[in-house]
N, C-alpha and C positions, 0 to 999 in steps of 0.2 A: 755145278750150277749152270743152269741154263741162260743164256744172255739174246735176249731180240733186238737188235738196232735199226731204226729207220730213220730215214733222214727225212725231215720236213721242209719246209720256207730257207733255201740258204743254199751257201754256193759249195758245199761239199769239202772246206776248207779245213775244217776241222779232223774227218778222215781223213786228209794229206797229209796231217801236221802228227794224227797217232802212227801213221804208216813209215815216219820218222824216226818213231820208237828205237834206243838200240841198245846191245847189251842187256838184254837178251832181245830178237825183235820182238813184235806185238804180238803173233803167232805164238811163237815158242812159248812166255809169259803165261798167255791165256791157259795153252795147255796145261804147261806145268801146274799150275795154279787152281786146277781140275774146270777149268770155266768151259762149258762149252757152248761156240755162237752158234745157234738157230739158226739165225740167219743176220746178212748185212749186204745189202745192196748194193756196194761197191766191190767188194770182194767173193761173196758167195757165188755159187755154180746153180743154184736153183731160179729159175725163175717162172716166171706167169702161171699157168695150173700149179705147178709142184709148190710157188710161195701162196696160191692164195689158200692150198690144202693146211699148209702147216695155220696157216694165222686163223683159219674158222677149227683147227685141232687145239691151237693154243687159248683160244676166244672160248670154246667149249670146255676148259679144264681137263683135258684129255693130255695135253703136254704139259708141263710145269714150266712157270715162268718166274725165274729169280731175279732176274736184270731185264729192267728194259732201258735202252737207251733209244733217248732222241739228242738227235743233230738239226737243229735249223729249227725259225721259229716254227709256231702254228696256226694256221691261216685260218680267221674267223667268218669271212667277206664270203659272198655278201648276206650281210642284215645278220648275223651272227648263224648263218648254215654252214659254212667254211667248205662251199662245194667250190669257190675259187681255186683251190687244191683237192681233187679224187686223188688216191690212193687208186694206182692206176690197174684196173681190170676188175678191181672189188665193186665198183659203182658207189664204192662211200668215202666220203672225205675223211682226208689224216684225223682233222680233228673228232668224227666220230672213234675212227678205230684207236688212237690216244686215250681218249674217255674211257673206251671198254676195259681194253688192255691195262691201263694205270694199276687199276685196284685190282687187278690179278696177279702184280706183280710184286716180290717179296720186296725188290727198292727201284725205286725209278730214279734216273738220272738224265738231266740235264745238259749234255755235250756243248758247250760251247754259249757265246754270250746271247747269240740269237736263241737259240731253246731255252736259257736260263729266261731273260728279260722282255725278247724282242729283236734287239742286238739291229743292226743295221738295215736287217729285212725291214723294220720297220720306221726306218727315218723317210725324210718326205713327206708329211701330212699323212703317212700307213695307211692308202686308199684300201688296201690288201685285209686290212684287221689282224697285222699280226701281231702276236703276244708271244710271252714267254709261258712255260710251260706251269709254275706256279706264281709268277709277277707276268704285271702289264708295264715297267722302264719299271719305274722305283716301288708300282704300288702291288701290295698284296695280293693272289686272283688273279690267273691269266687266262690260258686255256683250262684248267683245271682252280675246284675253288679252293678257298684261301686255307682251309680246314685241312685239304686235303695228307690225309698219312697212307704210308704203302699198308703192306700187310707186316712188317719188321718193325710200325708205327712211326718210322721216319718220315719226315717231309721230302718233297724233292730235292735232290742233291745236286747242285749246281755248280757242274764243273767250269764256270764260268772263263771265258777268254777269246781271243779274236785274232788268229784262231784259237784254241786252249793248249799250250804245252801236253806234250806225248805223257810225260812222268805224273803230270796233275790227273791225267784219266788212268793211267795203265796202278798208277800209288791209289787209287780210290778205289779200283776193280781188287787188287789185293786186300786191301784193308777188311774190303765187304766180305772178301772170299773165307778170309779168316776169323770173319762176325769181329771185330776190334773199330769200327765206326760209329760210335755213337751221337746223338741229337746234339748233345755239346761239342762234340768236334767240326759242326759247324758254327761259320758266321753269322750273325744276323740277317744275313741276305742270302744262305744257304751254301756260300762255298767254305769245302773244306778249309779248314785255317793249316791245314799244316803250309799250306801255300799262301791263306789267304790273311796270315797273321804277318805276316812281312811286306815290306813296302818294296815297289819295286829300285827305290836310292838305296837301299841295303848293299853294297856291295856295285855298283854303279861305279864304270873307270873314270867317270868324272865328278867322284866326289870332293878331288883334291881342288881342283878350278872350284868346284860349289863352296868350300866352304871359305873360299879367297872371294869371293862372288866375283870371280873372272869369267867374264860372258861371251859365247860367239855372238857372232851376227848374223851367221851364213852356216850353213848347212853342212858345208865341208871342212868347218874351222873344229879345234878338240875343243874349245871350254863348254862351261857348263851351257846348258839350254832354257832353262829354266826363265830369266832373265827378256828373253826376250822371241824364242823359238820354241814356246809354245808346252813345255815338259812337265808333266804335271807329274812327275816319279815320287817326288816326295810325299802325295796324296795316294798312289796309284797303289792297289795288293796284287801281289805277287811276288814269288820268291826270281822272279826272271835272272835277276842278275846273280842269283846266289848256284840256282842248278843254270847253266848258259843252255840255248836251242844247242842242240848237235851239240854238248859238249863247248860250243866255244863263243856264242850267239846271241845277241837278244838286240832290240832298238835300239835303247842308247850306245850300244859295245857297236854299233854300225854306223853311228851319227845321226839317228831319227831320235827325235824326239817321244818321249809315250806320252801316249794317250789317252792311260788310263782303260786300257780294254776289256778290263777285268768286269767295272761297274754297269751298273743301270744307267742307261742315256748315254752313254757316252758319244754314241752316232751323231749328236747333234751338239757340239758342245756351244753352240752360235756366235761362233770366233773361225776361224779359218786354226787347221789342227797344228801348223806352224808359225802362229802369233802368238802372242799373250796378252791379254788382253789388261790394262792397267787403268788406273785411276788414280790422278792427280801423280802419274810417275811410278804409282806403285803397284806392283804385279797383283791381280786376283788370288792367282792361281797359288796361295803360300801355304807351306806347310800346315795343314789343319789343325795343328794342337800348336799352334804358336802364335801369340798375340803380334799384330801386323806391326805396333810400335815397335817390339820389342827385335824383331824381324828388321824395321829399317834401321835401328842403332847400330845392330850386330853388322848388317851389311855396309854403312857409311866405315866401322873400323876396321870392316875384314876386307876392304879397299884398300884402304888405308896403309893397310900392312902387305899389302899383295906383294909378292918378290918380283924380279923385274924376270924371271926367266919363265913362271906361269902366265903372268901378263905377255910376255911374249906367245907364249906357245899358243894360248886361249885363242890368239886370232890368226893360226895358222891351220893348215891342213896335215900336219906332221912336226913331230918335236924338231925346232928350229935352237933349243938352247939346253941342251941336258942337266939334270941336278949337278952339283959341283962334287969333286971330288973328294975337299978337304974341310976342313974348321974354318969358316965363315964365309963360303961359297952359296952364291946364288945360284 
């Protein structure tokens, strides 16, 4: 399978984060896997004549194109010409050569939340025009319309994230490789579920403080975040805390807060990304399938019952009071 990647509107994050890849690295993978890249502007050895020969060889049907991938939004500015961004030495903008290339290709994919939505390129009032490559934030039609199917009749596949996990792109390149990806194995919003059916509190080390609702306050303390720094994990997809970055990593396993990076808009959530924004006392930001009443009864008892050694630890920067040893140890 042939694979073309370019990167559009965006700060190249996303390739850092597959180039992370490991067991097997991304290289090895690809091979094995019979993928082979065309090209990719961070890594490949071709450039200026030698890529603009390949992309009018692939653009004419003369090379086969199975995989296209974009990284980064796509810039529509100004007035929807998208010459704000050339495609540099072709004299045509990303978003022309996008357009041509899409419906050439057996599946296009989406790299990350800016080419899925917009993603960050576009917070700010998007003087820029930038879009996602099938949505504009939440809505239908971005760079491409709303209709749009590859040639394999799938939609854009939206590997959505910020950056996107190494395994969420290198598990979607396999999957396609072995034709086993089909239209329902995405989400309503195009990301695969196998990642995008989990929440990122799934497996989260401070679920034991969440369900005490023992809260930090500060940034460097263990308890939960959610409360008051801003964590919206309980709403958030991703399986993050289930596969960790590198084996052992993700925001909350580091003390940030998530953000939610998976979704549409998130760039702008109009809170500062470490507050929580509440009413009348009570957090916004609550588990989406749980009634808010039912949410503040649970938390006044799970107070209530808080042990005195999570209440301790909650507002610390390290376990100050370890579980007990024996039968009726705090």
């Amino acid at each position: 399978m042939n694979l073309l990647w370019l990167q559009s509107a965006g700060c190249g994050g996303c390739t850092m984060s597959l180039l992370c890849a490991e067991d097997p690295n991304v290289f090895d993978l690809l091979k094995d896997a019979g993928i082979n890249v065309l090209w990719h502007p961070s890594v490949s050895i071709e450039t200026g004549a030698e890529v603009r020969r390949l992309l009018e060889r692939i653009e004419s049907g003369e090379i086969p194109l199975d995989l296209l991938c974009i990284e980064g939004s796509i810039v529509t500015g100004p007035k929807g010409t998208g010459r704000y961004h050339m495609l540099a030495g072709t004299g045509r903008p990303m978003l022309d050569w996008v357009r041509k290339l899409a419906p050439l290709a057996r599946d296009v994919l989406a790299v990350g939340t800016c080419a899925a939505y917009g993603g960050v390129t576009s917070a700010g009032g998007n003087p820029a025009g930038a879009v996602g490559l099938a949505y504009d934030g939440k809505l239908a039609g971005g760079a491409l319309d709303s209709g749009f199917r590859a040639k394999s009749g799938r939609p854009v596949i939206n590997i959505a994230g910020c950056p996107t996990h190494p395994d969420w792109v290198t598990e979607t390149l396999l999957l396609l490789a072995d034709d086993r990806l089909e239209t329902a194995d995405l989400d309503p919003l195009g990301r695969p579920r196998f990642y995008a059916d989990h929440l990122v509190h799934h497996a989260c080390p401070k679920n034991e403080y969440y369900e005490y609702k023992a809260s930090a306050r500060e940034l460097s303390e263990l308890g939960c975040m959610m409360e008051h720094l801003g964590c919206v994990g309980t709403q958030a997809h991703g399986d993050c805390n289930i596969r960790p970055w590198n084996g052992s990593g993700s925001c909350t396993r580091g003390g940030y807060p998530c953000i939610n990076c998976t979704a549409p808009e998130f760039e702008e959530p109009r809170h500062p990304f470490t507050e929580t924004p509440t009413i009348a006392g009570i957090p916004v930001g609550l588990p989406s399938d749980m009634p808010k009443a039912w949410f503040m009864a649970l938390a006044s008892l799970s107070k209530a019952a808080t042990p005195k050694r999570i209440e301790a630890n909650a507002h610390s920067d390290r376990i100050e009071v370890p579980p007990g040893a024996g039968k009726g140890q705090k």
